[in-house]
C-alpha positions in Angstrom: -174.8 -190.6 72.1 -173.4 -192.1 75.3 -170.1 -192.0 74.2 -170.2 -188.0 73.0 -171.1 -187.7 76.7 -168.1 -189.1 77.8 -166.2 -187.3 75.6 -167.3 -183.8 76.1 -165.5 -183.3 79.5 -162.4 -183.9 78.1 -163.2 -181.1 75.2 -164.1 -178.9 77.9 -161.1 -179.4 79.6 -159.1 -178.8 76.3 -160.5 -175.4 75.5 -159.6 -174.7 79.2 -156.4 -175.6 78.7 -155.5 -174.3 75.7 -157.5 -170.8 76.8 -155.4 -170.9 80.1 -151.2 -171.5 78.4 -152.6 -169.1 75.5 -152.5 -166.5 78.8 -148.5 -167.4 79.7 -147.8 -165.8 76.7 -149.8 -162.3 77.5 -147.7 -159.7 78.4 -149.4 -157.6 81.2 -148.4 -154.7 80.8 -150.1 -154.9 77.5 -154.0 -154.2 78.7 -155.9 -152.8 76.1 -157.3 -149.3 76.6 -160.3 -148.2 75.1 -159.0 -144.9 75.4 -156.2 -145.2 72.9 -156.7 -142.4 70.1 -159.5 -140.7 72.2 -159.1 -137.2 74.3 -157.6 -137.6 77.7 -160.4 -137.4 79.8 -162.5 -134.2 81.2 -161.8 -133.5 84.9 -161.6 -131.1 87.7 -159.2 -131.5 90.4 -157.0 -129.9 93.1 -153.7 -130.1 92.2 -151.7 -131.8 94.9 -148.6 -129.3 96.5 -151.7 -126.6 96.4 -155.4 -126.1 96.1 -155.4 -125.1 92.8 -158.0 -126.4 90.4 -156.5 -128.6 87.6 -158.4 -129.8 84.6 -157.6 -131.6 81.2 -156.7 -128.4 79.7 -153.9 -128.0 81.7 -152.7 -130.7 80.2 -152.7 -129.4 76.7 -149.7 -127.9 74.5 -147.0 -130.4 74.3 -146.7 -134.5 74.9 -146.3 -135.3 78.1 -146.5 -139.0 80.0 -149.5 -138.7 82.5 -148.0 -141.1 85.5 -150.8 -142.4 87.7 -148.8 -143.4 91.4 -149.2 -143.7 94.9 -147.4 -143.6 98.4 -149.2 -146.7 99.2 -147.6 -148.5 95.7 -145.0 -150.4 96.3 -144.1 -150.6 92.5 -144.3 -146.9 92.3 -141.0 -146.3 94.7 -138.8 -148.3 92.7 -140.0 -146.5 89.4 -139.8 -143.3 91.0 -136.0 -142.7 90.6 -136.1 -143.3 86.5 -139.3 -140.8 86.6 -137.2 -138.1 88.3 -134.1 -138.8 85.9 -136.2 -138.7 83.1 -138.0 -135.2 84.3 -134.3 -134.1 84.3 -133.7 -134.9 81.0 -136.9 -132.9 80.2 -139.1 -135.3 80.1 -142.8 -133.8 80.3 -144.5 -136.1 83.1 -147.6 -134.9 85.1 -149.2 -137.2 87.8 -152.1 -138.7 89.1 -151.8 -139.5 92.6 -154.5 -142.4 92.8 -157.3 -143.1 96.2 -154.3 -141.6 98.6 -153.7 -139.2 101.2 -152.2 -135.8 100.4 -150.7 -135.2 103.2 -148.6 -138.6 102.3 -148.2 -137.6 98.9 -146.3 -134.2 100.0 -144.5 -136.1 102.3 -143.2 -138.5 99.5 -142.7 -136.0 96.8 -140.4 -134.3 99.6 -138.8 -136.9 100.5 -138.2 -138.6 97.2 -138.1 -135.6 94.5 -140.9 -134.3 92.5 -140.3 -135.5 88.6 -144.0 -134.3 87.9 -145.2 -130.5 86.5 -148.3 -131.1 87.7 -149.8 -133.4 89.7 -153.4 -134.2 90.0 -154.9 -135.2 93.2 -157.5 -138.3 92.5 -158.4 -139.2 96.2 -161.8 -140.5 95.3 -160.6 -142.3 92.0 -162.9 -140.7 90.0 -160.0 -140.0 87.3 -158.4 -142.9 87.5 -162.3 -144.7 87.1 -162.7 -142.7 83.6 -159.0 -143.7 82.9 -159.5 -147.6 83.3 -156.6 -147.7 85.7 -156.3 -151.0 87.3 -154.1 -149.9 89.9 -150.8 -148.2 89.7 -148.4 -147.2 88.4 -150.2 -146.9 84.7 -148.7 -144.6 82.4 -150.0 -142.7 79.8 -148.7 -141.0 76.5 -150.9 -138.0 75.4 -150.0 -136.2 72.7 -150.2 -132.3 72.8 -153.9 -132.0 71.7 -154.6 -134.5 74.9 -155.2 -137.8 72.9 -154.1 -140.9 74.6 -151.7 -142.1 72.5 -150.4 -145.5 74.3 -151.0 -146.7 77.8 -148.2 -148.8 79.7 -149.1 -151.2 83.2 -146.1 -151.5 85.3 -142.9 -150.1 86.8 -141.6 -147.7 84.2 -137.5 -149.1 84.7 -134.2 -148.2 82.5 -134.9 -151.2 79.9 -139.0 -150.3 79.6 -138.3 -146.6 78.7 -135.7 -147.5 76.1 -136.9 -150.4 74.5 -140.8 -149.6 74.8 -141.4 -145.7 75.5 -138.7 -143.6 74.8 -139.4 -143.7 70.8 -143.5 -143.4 71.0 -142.4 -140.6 73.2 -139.9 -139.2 70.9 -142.4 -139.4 67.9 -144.7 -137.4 69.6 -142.5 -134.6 70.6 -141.2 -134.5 66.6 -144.9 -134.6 65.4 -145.4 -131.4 67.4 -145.1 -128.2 65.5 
């Protein structure tokens, strides 16, 4: 008995272990959604250039990404620039400008180009709470009946929108009749 004792620390430490280099492998911009496959959330907010009321229906009709961001997000400027190319290339992205000031977020849509055809104005986080966002920039794909179709953690760059977004995105367009 004495020696299962002694032994069990080091069994302990071993799950640990193994548990802990498991995670080096995890890709974090894989975080699983419980949303995927389920309606975009229901909500009710000013959009941010006016005081017009947006909810999820304005979201309906065609895929779109749904870009959650923020003047405060340092990850968000660099991304910027590929969302504003890929809004030229006629992209559909709407945003979600997360727990921020509005008066910043006109300032940096000004200053920086608007990629987004609408953009949602979350200064409490209450959208961003039903979404599961982490923090931003989180991405979403919703198809044109406003089911979450993939979510995506991280700086949308050159390589993760070819190699990771462009074809999910590209699928849903073609699905749509």
């Amino acid at each position: 008995m004495k020696r299962w004792i002694m032994v069990l620390p080091l069994l302990i430490f071993l799950g640990v272990a193994l548990f802990l280099y498991r995670g080096l492998y995890l890709d974090p911009a894989e975080l699983p959604s419980a949303l995927i496959d389920k309606p975009f959330p229901e909500f009710s907010l000013r959009e941010v250039q006016s005081d017009r009321l947006l909810t999820r229906a304005d979201l309906l009709g065609k895929p779109a990404l749904v870009n959650v961001w923020a003047t405060w997000c340092i990850a968000c400027r660099a991304e910027h620039p590929v969302l504003n190319k890929l809004a030229g290339q006629g992209v559909r992205i709407y945003g979600v400008n997360y727990k921020d000031v509005n008066a910043d977020a006109l300032k940096w849509l000004k200053d920086f180009h608007d990629p987004y055809l609408l953009n949602i104005r979350d200064e409490q986080g209450s959208l961003g709470l039903n979404l599961g966002v982490y923090g931003a920039p989180e991405t979403f794909l919703i198809d044109r009946k406003g089911i979450i179709r993939h979510k995506y953690v991280g700086v949308i760059d050159e390589t993760v929108w070819r190699e990771k977004l462009a074809g999910l995105y590209q699928a849903l367009v073609d699905e749509t009749p």
